[in-house]
C-alpha positions in Angstrom: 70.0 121.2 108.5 69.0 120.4 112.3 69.4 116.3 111.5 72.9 117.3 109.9 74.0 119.4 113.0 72.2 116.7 115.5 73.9 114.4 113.3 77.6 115.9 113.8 77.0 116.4 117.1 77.1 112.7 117.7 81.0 112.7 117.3 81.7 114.6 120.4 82.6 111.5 122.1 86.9 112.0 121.7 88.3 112.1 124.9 88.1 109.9 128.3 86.1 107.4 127.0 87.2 105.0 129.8 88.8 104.5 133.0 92.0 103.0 130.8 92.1 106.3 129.1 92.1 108.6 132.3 94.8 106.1 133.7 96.9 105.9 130.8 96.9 110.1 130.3 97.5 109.8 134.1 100.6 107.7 133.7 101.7 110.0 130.8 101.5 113.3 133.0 103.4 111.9 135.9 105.5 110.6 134.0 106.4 113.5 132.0 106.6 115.4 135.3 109.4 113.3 136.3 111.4 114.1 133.2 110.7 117.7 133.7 112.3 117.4 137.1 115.4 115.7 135.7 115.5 117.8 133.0 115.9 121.0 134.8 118.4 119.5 137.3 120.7 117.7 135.1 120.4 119.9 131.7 119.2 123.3 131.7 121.9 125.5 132.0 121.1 129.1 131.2 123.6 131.0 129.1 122.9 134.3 130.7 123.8 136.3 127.3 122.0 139.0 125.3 120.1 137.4 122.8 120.9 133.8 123.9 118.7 133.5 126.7 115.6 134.1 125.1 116.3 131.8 122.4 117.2 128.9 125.0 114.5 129.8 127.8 111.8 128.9 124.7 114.0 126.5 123.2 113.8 124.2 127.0 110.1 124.8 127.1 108.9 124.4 123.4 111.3 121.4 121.9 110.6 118.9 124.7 107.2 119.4 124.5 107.6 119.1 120.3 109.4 115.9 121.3 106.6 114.8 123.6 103.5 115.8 121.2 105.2 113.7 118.2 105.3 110.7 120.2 102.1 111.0 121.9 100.7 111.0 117.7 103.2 107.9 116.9 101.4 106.1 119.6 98.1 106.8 119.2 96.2 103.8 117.5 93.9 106.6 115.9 96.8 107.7 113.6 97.6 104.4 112.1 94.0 103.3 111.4 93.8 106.5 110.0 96.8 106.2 107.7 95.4 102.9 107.0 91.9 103.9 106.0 93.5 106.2 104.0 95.4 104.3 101.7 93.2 101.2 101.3 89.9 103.5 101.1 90.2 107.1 101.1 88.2 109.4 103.3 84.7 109.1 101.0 82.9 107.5 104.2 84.3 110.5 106.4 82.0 113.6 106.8 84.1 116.6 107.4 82.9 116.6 111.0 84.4 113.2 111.3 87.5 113.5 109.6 88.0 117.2 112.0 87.3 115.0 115.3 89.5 112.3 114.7 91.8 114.6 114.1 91.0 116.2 117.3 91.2 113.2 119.3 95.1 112.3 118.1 95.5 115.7 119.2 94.2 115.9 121.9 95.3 112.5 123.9 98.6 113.7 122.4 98.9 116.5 124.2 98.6 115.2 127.4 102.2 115.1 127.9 103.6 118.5 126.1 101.0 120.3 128.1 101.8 118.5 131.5 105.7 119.4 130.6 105.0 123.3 129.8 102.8 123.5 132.8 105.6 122.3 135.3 108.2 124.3 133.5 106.1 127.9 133.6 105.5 126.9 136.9 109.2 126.1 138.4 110.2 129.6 136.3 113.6 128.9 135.8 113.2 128.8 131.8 110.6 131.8 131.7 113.3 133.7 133.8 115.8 132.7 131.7 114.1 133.9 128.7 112.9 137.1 129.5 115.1 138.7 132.4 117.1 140.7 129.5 113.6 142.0 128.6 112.9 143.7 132.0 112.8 147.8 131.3 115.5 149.2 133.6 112.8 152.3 133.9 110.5 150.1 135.7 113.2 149.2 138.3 113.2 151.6 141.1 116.5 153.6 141.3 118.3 150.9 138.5 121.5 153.0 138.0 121.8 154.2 134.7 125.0 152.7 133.9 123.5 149.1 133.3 121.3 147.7 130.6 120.2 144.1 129.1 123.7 142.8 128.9 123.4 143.0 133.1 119.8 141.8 132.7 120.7 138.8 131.1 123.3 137.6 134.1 120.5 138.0 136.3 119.4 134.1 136.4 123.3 133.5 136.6 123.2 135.2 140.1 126.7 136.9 138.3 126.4 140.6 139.1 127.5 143.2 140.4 126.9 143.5 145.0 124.9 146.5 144.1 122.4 145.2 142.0 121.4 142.3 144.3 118.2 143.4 145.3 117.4 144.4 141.3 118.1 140.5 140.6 116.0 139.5 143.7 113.1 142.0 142.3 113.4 141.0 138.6 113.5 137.0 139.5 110.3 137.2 141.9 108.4 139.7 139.3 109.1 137.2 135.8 108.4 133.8 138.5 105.2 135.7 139.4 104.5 136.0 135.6 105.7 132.3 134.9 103.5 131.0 137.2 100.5 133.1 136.7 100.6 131.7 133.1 100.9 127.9 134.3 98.1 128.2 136.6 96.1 130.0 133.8 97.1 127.1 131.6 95.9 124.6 134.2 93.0 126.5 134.3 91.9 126.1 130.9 92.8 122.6 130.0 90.4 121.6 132.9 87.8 123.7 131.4 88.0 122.3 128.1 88.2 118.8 129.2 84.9 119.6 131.5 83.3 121.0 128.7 84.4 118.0 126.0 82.8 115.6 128.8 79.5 117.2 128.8 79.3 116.9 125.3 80.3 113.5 125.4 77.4 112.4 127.6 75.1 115.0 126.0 75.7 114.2 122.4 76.3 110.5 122.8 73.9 107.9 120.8 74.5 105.2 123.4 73.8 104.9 126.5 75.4 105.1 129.4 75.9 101.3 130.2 75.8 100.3 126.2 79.4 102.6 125.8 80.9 101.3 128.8 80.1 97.7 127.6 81.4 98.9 124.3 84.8 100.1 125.8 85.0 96.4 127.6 84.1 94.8 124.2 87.1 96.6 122.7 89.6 96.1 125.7 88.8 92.3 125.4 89.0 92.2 121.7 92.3 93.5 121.2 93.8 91.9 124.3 92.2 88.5 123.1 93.6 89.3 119.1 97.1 90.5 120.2 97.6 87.0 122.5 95.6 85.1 119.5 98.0 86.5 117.1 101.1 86.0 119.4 100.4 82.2 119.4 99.4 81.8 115.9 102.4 83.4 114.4 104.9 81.3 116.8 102.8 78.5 115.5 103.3 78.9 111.8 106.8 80.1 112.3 107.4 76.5 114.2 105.9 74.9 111.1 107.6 76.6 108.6 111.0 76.4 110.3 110.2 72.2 111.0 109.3 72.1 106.7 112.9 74.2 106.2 115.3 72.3 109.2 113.2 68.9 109.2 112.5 69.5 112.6 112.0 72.7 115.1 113.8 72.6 118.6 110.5 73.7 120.7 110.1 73.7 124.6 107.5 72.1 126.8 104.5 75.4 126.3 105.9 75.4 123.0 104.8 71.8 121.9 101.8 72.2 123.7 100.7 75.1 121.6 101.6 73.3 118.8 99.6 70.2 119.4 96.4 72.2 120.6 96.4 74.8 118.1 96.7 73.7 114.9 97.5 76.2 112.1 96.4 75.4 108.4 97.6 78.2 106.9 97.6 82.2 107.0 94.6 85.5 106.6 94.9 86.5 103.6 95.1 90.5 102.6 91.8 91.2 102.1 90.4 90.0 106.0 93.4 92.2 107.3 92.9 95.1 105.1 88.8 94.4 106.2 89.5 94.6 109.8 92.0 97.6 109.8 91.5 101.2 109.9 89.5 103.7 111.2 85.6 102.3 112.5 82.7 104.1 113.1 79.8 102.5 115.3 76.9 101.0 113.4 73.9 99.3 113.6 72.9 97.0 111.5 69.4 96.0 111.4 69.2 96.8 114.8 72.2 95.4 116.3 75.2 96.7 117.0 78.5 96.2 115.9 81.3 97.1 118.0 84.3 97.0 116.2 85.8 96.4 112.6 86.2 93.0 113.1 82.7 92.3 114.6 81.6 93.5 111.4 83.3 91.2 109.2 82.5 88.6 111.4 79.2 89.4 110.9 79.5 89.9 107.2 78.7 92.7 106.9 80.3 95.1 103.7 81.2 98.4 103.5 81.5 101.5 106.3 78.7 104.0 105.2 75.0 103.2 105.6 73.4 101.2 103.8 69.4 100.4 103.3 69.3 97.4 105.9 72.0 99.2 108.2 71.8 102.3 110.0 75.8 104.4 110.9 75.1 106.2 114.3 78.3 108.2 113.5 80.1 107.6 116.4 84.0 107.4 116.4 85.8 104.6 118.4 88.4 105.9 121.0 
């Protein structure tokens, strides 16, 4: 039982495995501040109505940051090679530890941006106020005047009432901003605590060393920089070849016809090496040395993604 839970404990490495990865969720947060921003000066628009408000303070807040969380999974790599495992192998050489944590990390990188976009919103207050101003109990108001309920309330962020009941607007905006804010901060609060305590694990639970996973995170930069430009050429290639066999010739510039001429395509991968180097990879060793990515391993000819008697699976996910 304590090598199984030792064991599991190996896949807390999800988040911030690299510099790239702090910048990139960097990028995403400012970036999604500055739609924030524009959002709330062009867009929202409060309805100040019974019933309505509450509906549209949420609906600023919550479908943006939907929006946001849906993309943040369409771009994650993780999601993809996990559809891809998937279908071409099933999820046999996933634990349910693994499977959970992968999960976790599309999640979590994810939610870099929703979270960033509710923070700034609870923090500006204008949708929390929005929201909630109808909900304000007249009884807690000193000397409210009877005469007025929610329907008043719910002007409040409108600035549209009556002379008398200025101060009651002032009081009820600066009390639901105090509460808006207090939540944001609180938020803040415990986003930073969870990712301190996910990067303790990280280092703690880790298999590799330090230096080994940063080299392993420069391996895999390289890799798919050096396969995307790889691929980029090679496909312009064959498509020059193919188009010459169709046309009897291919109208190709000066880089072009260099390419051609230094590069010389035979033919294409078939299925089986793309369906080999795709999909979710756990780190292995094998036979004592590592291998770094899916493709290392077929490269190294090596079968299969469980452990075998001449390899050893240190269960640790790939960012």
């Amino acid at each position: 039982m304590a090598a199984l839970i030792a064991e599991n404990f190996r896949f807390l490495s999800l988040f911030f495995k690299s510099k790239d990865v702090m910048i990139f969720n960097g990028l995403v947060a400012l970036g999604t501040v500055g739609s924030e921003e524009l959002f709330s000066v062009v867009a929202f628009n409060c309805p100040c109505s019974p019933a309505r408000n509450y509906i549209y303070g949420l609906a600023a807040i919550g479908v943006p940051a939907l929006a946001l969380f849906l993309i943040g999974v369409i771009w994650n790599n993780h999601t993809w090679n996990l559809v891809a495992e998937c279908h071409k192998r099933g999820t046999k050489n996933f634990s349910a530890a693994a499977t959970f944590l992968l999960f976790g990390s599309i999640m979590g990188r994810a939610s870099v941006a929703p979270i960033t976009w509710s923070v700034i919103s609870l923090l500006r207050g204008e949708a929390y106020i929005c929201a909630l101003s109808e909900f304000v109990k007249p009884s807690s108001l000193d000397k409210f005047p009877a005469e007025y309920g929610a329907d008043v309330l719910a002007k409040f962020p409108c600035r549209d009432v009556p002379a008398n009941l200025t101060k009651f607007r002032d009081e009820v905006t600066r009390r639901l901003r105090y509460e808006s804010q207090l939540f944001g901060w609180l938020l803040i609060g415990i986003v930073a605590v969870l990712i301190f305590l996910t990067k303790c694990l990280k280092h703690c639970c880790s298999p590799l060393s330090y230096r080994q996973e940063a080299y392993w995170a420069q391996y895999r930069s390289n890799e798919d920089k050096l396969f995307r430009r790889t691929a980029e050429v090679h496909s312009r290639i064959l498509a020059a070849k193919n188009v010459k066999q169709f046309f009897g010739f291919v109208a190709l510039d000066k880089e072009e016809k260099e390419l051609v001429q230094e590069f010389p395509v035979e033919g294409v991968q078939p299925s089986p090496q793309w369906n080999a180097i795709t999909g979710v990879y756990i780190y292995r060793e094998n036979k004592g040395f590592p291998l770094y990515s899916r493709l290392h391993k077929w490269a190294k000819g090596v079968e299969g993604n469980g452990p075998t008697p001449e390899g050893h699976e240190l269960l640790f996910l790939a960012s």
